[in-house]
C-alpha positions as CSV (number, residue, x, y, z in Angstrom):
1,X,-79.8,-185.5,-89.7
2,X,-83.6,-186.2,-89.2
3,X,-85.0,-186.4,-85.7
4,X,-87.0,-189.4,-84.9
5,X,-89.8,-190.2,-81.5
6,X,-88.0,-189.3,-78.3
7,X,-84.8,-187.5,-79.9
8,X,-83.8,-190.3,-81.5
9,X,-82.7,-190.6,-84.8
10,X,-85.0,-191.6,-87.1
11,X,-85.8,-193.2,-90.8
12,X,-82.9,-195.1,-92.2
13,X,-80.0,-193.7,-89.9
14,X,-82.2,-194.9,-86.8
15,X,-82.7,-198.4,-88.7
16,X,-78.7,-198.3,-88.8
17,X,-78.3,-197.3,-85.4
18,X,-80.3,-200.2,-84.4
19,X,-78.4,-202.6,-86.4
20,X,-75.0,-201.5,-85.4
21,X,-76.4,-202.3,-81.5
22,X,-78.7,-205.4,-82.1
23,X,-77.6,-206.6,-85.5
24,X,-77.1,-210.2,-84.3
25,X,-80.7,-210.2,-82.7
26,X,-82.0,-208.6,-85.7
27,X,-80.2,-210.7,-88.3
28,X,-81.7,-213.8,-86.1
29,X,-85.4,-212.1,-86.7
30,X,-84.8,-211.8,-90.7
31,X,-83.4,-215.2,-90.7
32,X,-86.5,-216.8,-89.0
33,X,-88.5,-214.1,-92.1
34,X,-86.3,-215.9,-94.7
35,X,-84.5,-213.2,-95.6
36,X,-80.9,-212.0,-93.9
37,X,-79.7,-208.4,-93.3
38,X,-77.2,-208.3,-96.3
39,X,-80.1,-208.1,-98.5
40,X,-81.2,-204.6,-96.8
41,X,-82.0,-202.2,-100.1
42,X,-82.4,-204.8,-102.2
43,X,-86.4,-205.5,-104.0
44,X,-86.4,-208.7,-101.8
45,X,-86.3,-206.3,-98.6
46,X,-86.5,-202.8,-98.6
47,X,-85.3,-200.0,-95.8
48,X,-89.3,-200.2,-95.2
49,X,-89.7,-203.7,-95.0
50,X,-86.8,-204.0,-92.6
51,X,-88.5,-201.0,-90.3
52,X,-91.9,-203.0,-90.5
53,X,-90.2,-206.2,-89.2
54,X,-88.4,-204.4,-86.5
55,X,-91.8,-202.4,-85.7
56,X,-94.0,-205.2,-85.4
57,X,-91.6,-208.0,-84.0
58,X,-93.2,-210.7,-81.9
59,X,-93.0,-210.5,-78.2
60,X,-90.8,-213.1,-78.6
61,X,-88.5,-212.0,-80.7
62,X,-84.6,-211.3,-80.8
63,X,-84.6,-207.9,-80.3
64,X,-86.8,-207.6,-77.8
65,X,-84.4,-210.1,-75.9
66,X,-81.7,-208.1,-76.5
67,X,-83.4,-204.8,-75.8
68,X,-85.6,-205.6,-72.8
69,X,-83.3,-208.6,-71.3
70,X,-85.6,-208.4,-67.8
71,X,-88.9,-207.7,-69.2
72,X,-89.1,-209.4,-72.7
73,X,-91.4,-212.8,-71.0
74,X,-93.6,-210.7,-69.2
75,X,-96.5,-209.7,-71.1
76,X,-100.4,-209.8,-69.9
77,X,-100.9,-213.1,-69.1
78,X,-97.7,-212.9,-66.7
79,X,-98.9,-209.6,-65.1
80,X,-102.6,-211.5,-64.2
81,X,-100.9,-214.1,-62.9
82,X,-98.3,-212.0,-60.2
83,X,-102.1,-210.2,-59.8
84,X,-103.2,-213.2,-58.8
85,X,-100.9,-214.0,-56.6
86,X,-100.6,-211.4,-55.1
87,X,-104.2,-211.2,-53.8
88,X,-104.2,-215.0,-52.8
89,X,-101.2,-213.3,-50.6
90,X,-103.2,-210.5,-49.3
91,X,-106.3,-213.3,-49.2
92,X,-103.9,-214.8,-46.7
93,X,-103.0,-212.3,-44.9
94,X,-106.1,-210.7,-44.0
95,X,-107.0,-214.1,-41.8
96,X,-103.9,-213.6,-39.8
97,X,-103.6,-211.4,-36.6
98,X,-101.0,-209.2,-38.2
99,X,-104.0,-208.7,-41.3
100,X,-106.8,-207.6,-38.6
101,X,-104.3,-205.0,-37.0
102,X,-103.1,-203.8,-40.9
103,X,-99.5,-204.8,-40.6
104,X,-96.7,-206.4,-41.8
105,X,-98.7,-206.7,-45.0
106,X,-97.1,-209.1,-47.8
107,X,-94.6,-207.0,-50.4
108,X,-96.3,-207.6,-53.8
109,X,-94.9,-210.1,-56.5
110,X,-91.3,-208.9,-58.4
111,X,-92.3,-207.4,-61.7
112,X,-89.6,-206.2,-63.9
113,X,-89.9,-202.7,-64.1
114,X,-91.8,-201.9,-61.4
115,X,-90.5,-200.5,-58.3
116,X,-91.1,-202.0,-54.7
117,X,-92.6,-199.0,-53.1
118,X,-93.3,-200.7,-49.9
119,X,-89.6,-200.8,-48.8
120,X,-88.7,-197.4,-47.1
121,X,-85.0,-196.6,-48.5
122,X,-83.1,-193.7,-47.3
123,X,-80.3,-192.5,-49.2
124,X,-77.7,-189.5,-48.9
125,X,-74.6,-189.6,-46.2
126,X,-74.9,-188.5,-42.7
127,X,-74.3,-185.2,-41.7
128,X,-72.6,-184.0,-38.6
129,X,-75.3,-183.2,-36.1
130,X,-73.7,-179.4,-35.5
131,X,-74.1,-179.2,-39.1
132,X,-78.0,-179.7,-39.1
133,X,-78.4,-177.4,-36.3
134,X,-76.3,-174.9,-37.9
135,X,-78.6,-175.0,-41.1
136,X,-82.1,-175.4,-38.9
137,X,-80.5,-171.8,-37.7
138,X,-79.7,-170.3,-40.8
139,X,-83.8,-171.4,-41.9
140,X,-85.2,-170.5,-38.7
141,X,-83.6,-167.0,-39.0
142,X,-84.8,-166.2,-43.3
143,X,-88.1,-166.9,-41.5
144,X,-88.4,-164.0,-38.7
């Protein structure tokens, strides 16, 4: 089996691995082409055009729905915009009190993908406090 980018399969068994997940977006795509997925290895679509249409599909395009279901209507001019915003926000801010003292500063605009990496989270379960000062022992003696 051939390999493809990233481990995945590629050339015509990565074309039919596609299709088996996303054929209803991708027959929607061919339909809008005039052309429909049956007709896949036939002279009116071959294996290559089918990986050329799935390739260069439109941002707005089936599959990229069905692949990207959070991100697909975000592309540059909805990134400058949530830029925007987000320094009319910090514009804002900076004429409050909290802005001349450098706090509470407004969280950035939701971007799909992105994480919020002003919110502090904490995870793991609590440990016993023995526990922790039964391990801050066992490091505190490796280091004499």
């Amino acid at each position: 089996m051939a390999a493809g980018i990233g481990s995945r399969v590629g050339g015509i068994l990565g074309l039919l691995e596609l299709c088996e997940q996303h054929g209803e977006a991708i027959e929607a795509d061919l339909i809008r082409a005039g052309v429909r997925l049956r007709d896949v290895g036939s002279p009116c679509l071959t294996w290559r055009d089918l990986a050329v249409l799935i390739r260069q599909s439109p941002q707005d395009s089936a599959l990229l729905r069905a692949m990207n279901p959070d991100r697909y209507r975000w592309g540059q001019v909805e990134h400058l915009l949530a830029d925007l915003v987000d320094v009319a926000n910090l514009l804002l801010w900076s004429k409050t009190k909290d802005g001349s003292r450098g706090r509470n500063r407004p969280s950035p605009y939701p971007r799909p993908g992105v994480n919020d990496t002003t919110k502090r989270r904490v995870r793991g379960d609590a440990v016993p406090l023995d526990q922790v000062h039964e391990r801050l022992a066992a490091v505190r003696a490796r280091q004499e």
